[in-house]
N, CA, C and O atoms as a GROMACS GRO file, in nm:
protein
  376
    1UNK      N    1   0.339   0.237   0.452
    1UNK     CA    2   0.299   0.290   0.580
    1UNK      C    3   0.198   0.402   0.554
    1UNK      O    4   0.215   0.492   0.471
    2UNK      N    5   0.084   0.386   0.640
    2UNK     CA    6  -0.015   0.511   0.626
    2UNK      C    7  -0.049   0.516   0.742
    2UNK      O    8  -0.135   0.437   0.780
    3UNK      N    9   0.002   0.603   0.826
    3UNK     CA   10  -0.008   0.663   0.977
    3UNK      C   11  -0.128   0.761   0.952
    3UNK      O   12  -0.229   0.732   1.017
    4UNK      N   13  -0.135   0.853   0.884
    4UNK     CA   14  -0.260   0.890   0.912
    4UNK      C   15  -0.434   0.802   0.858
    4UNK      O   16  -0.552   0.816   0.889
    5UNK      N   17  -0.379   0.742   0.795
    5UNK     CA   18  -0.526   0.641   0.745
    5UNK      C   19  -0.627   0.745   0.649
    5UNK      O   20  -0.746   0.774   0.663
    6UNK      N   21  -0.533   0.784   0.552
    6UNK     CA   22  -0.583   0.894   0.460
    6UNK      C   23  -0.681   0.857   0.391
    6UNK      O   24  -0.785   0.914   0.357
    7UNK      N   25  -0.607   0.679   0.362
    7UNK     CA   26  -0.720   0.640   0.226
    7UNK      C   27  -0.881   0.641   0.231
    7UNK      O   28  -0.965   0.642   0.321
    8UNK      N   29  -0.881   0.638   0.063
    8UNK     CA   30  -1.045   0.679   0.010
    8UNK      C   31  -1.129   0.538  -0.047
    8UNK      O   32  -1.072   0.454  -0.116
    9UNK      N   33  -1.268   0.530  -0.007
    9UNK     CA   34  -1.275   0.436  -0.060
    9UNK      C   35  -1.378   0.459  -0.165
    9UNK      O   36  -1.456   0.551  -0.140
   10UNK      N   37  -1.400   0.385  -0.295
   10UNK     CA   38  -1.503   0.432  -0.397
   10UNK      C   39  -1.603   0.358  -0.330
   10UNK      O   40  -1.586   0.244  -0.288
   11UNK      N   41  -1.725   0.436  -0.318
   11UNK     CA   42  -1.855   0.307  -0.271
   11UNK      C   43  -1.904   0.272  -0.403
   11UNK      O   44  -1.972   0.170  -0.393
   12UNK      N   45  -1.900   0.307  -0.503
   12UNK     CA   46  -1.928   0.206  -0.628
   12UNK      C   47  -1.882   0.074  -0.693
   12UNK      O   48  -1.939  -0.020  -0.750
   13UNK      N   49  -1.728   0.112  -0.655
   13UNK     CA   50  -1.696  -0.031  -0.698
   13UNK      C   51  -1.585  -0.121  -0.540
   13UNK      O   52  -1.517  -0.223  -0.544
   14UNK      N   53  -1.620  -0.007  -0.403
   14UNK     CA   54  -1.544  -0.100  -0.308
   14UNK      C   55  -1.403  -0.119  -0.327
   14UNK      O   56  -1.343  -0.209  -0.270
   15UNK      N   57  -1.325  -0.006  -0.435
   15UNK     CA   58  -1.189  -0.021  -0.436
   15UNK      C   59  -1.126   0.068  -0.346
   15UNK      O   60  -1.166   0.183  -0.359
   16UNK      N   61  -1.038   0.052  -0.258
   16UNK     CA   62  -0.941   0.156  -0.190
   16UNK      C   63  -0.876   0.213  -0.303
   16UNK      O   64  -0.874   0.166  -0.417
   17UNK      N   65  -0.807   0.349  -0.248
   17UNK     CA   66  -0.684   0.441  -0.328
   17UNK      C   67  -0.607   0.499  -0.208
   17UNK      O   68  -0.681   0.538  -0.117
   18UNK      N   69  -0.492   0.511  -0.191
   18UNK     CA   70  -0.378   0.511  -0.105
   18UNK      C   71  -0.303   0.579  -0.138
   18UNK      O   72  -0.330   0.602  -0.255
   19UNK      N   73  -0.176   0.658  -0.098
   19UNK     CA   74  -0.057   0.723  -0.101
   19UNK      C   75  -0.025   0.792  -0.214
   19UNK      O   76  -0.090   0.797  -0.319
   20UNK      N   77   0.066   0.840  -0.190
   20UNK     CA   78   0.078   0.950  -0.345
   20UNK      C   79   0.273   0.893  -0.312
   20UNK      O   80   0.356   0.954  -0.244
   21UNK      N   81   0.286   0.807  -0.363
   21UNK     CA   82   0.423   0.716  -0.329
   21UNK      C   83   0.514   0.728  -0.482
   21UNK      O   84   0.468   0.701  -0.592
   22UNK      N   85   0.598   0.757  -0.464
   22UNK     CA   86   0.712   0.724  -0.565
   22UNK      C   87   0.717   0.584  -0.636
   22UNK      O   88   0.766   0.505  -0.556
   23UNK      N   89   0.680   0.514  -0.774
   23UNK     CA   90   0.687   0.381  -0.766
   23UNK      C   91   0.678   0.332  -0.921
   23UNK      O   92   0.582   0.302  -0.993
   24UNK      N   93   0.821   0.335  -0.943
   24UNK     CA   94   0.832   0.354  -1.106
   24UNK      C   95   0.728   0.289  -1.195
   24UNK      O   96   0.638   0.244  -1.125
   25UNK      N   97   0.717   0.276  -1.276
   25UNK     CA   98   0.645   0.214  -1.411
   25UNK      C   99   0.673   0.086  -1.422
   25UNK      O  100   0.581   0.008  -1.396
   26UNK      N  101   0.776   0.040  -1.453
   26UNK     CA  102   0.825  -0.116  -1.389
   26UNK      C  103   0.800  -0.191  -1.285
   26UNK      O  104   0.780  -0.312  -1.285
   27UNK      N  105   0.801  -0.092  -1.163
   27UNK     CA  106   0.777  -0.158  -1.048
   27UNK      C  107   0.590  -0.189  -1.022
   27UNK      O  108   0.527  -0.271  -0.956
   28UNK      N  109   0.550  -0.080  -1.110
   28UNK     CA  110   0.336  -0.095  -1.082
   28UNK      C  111   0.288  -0.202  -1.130
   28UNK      O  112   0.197  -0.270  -1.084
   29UNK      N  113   0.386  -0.230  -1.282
   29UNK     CA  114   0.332  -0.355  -1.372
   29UNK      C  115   0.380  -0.476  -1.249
   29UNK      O  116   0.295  -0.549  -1.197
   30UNK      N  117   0.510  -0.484  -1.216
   30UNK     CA  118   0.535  -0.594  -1.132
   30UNK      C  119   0.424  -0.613  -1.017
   30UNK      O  120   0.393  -0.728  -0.985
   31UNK      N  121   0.367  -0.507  -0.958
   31UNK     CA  122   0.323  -0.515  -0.854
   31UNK      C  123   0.157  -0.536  -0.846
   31UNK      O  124   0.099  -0.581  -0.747
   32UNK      N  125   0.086  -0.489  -0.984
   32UNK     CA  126  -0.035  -0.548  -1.044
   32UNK      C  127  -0.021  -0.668  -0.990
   32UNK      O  128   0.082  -0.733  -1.010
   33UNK      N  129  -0.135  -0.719  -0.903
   33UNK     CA  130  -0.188  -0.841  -0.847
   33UNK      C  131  -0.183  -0.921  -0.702
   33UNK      O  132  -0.262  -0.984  -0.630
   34UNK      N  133  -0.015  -0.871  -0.701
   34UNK     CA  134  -0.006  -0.910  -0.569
   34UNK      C  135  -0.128  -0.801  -0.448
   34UNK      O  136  -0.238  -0.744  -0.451
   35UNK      N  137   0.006  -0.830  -0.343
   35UNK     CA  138  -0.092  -0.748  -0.163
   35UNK      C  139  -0.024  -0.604  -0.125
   35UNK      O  140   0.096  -0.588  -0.150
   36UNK      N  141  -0.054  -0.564  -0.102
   36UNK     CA  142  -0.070  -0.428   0.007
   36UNK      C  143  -0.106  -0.461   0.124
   36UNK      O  144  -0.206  -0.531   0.141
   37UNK      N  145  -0.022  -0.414   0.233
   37UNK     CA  146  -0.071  -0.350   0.332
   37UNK      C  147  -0.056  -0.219   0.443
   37UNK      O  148   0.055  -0.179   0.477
   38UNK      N  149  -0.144  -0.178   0.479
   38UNK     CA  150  -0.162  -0.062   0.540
   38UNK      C  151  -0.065  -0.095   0.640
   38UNK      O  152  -0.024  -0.211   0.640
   39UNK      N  153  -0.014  -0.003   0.736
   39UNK     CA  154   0.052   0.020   0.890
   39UNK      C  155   0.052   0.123   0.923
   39UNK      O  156   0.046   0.206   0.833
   40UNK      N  157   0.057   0.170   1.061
   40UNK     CA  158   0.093   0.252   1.113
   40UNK      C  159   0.239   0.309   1.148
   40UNK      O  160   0.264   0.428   1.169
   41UNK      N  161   0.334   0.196   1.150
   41UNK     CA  162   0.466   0.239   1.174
   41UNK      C  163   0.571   0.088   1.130
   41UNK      O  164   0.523  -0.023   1.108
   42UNK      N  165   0.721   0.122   1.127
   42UNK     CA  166   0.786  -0.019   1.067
   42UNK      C  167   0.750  -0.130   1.192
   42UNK      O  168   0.777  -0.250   1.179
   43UNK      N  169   0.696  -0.083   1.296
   43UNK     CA  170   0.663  -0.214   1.346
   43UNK      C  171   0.527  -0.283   1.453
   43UNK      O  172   0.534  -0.355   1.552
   44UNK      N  173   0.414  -0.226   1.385
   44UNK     CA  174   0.313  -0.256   1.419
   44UNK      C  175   0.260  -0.300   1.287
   44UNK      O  176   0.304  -0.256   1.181
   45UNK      N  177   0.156  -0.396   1.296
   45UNK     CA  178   0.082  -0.506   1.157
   45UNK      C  179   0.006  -0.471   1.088
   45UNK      O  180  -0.015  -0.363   1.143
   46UNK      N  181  -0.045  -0.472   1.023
   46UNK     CA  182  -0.149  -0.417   0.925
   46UNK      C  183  -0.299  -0.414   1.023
   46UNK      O  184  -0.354  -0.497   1.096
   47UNK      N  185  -0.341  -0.219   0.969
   47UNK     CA  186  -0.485  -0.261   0.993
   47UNK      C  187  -0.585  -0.238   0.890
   47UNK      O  188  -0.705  -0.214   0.905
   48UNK      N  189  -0.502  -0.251   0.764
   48UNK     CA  190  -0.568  -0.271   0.596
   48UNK      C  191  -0.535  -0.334   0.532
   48UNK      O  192  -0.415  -0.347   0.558
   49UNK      N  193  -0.569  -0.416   0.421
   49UNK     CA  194  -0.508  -0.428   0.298
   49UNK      C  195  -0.532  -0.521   0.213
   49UNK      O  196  -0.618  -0.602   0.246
   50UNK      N  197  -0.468  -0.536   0.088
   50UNK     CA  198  -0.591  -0.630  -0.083
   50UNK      C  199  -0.480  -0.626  -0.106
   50UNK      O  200  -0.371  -0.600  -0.056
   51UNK      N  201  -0.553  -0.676  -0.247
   51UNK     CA  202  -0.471  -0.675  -0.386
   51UNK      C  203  -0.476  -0.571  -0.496
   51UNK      O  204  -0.589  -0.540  -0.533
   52UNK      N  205  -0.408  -0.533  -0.535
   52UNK     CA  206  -0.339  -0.427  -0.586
   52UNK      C  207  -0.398  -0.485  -0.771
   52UNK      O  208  -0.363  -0.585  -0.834
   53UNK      N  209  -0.498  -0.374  -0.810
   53UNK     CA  210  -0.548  -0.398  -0.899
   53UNK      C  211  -0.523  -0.256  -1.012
   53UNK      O  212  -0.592  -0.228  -1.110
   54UNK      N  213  -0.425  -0.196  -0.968
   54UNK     CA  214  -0.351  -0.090  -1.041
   54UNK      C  215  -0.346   0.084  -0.953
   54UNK      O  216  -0.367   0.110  -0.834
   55UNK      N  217  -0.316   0.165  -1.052
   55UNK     CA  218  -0.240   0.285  -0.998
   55UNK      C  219  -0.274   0.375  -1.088
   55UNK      O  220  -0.274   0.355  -1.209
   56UNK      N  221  -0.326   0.548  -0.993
   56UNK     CA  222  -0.318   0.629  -1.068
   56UNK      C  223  -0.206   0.703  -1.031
   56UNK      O  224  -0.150   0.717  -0.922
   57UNK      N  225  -0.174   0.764  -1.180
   57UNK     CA  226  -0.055   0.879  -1.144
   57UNK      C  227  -0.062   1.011  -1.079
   57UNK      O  228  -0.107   1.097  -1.155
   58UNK      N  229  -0.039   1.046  -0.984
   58UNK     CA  230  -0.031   1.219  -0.889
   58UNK      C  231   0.100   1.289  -0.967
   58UNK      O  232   0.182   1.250  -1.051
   59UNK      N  233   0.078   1.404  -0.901
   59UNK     CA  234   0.227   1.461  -0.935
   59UNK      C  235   0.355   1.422  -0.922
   59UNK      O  236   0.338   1.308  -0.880
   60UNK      N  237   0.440   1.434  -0.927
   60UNK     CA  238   0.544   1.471  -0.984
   60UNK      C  239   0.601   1.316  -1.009
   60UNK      O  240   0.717   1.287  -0.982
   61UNK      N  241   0.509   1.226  -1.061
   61UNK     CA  242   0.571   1.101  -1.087
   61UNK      C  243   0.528   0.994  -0.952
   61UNK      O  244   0.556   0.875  -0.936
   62UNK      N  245   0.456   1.081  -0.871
   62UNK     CA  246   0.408   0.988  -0.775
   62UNK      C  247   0.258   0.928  -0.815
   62UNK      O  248   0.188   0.961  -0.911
   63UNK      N  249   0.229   0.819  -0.699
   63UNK     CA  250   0.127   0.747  -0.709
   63UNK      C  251   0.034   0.715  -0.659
   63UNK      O  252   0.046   0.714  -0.536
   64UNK      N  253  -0.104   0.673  -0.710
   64UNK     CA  254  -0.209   0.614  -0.587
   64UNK      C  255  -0.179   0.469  -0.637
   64UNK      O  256  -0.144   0.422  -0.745
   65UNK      N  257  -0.212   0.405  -0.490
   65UNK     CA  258  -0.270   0.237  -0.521
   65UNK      C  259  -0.390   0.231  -0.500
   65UNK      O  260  -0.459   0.272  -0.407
   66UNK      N  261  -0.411   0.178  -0.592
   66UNK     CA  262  -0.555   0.103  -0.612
   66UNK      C  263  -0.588  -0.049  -0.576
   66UNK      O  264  -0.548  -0.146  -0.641
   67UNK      N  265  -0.662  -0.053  -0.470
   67UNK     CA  266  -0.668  -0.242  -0.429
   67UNK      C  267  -0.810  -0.241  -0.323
   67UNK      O  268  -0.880  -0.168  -0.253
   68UNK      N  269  -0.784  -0.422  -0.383
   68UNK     CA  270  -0.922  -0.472  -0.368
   68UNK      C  271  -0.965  -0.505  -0.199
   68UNK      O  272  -0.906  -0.612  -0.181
   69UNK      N  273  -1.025  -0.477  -0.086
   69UNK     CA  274  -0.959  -0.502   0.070
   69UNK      C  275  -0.983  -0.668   0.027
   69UNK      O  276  -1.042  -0.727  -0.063
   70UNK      N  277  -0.899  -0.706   0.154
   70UNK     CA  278  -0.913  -0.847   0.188
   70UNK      C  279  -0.891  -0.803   0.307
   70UNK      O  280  -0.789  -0.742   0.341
   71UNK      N  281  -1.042  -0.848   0.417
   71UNK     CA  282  -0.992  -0.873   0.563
   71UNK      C  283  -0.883  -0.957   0.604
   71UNK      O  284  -0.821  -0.921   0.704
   72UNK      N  285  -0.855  -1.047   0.554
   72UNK     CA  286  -0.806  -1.174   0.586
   72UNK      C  287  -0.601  -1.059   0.620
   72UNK      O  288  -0.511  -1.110   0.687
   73UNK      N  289  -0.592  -0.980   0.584
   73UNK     CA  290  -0.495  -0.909   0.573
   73UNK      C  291  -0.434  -0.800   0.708
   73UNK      O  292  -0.328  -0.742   0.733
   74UNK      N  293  -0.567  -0.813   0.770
   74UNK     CA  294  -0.554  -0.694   0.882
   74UNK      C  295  -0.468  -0.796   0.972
   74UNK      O  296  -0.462  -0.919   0.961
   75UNK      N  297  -0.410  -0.719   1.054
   75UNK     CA  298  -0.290  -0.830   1.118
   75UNK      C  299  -0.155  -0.863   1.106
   75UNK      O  300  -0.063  -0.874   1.187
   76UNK      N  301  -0.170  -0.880   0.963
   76UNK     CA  302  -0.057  -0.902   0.902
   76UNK      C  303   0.090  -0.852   0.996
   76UNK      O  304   0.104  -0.742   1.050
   77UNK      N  305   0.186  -0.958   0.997
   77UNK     CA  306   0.322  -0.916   1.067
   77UNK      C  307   0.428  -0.946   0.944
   77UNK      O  308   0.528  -0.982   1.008
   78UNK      N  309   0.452  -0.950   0.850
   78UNK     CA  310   0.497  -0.960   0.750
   78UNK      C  311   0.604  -0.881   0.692
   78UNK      O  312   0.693  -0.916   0.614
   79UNK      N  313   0.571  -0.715   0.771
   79UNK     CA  314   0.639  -0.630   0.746
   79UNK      C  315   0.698  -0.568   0.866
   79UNK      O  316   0.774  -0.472   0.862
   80UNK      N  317   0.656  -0.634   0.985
   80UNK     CA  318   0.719  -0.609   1.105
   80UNK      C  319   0.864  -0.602   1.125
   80UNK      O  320   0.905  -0.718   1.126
   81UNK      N  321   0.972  -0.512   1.143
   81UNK     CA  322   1.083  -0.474   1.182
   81UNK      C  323   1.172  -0.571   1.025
   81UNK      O  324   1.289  -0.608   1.036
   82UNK      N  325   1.110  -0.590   0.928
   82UNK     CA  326   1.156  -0.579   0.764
   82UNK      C  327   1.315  -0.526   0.734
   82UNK      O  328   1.327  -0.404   0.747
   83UNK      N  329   1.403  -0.576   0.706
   83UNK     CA  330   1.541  -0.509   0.705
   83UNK      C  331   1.479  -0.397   0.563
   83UNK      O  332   1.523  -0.283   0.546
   84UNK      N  333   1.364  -0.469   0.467
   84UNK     CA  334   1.360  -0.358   0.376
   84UNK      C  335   1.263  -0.237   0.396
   84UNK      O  336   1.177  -0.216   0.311
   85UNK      N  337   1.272  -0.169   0.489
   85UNK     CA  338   1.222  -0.054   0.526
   85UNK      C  339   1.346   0.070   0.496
   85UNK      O  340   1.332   0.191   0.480
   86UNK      N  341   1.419   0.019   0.496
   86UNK     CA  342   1.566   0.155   0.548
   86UNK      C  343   1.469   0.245   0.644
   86UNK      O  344   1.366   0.245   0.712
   87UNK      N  345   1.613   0.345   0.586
   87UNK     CA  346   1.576   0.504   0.669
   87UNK      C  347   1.473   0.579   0.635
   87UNK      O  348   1.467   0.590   0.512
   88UNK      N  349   1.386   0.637   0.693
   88UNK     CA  350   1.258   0.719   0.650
   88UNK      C  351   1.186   0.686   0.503
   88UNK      O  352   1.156   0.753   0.405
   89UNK      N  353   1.175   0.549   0.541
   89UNK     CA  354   1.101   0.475   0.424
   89UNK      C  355   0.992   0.457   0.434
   89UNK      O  356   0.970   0.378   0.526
   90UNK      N  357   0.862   0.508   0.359
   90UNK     CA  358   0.713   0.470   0.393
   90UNK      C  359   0.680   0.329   0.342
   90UNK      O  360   0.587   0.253   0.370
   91UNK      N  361   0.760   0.321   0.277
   91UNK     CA  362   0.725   0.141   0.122
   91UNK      C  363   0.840   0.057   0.208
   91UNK      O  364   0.949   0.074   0.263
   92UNK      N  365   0.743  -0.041   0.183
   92UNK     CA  366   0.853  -0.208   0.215
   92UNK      C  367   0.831  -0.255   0.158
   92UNK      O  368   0.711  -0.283   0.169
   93UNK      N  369   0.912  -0.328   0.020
   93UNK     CA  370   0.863  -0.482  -0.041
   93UNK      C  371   0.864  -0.531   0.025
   93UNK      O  372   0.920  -0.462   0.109
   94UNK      N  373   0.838  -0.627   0.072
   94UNK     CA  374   0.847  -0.780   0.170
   94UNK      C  375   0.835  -0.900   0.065
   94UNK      O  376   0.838  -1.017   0.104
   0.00000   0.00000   0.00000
């Protein structure tokens, strides 16, 4: 979830960078390749999002994503009302 629509984009190479998210070392390698997507809340659709072409590290063990856009993504309902959101959760696997 990115309610404020913080992300940056490089105009050199057209990659987004996103959130400063909690997202272990295990979970970045797993997540190298697949999708991302942006939202505003657990239940409105994407109005961003790619493929996930890696991560820099922020403080305290948190993270940026790094990904490639794909229009084809905006829309997305995928993560709409998600049982894996829990409580004050910004991340959903789906």
């Amino acid at each position: 979830m990115c309610k404020s629509h913080n992300y940056k984009v490089d105009p050199y190479s057209n990659e987004y960078r996103v959130g400063e998210w909690v997202i272990s070392e295990k979970k970045r390698t797993e997540l190298v390749g697949t999708q991302v997507i942006l939202t505003e809340s657990q239940r409105t659709p994407a109005y961003l999002g790619g493929t996930i072409v890696g991560f820099i590290p922020t403080s305290n063990g948190k993270c940026e994503v790094i990904f490639k856009e794909d229009q084809t993504l905006v829309g997305n309902e995928e993560a709409v009302g998600h049982r894996g959101w829990g409580n004050q959760r910004s991340v959903c696997y789906v």
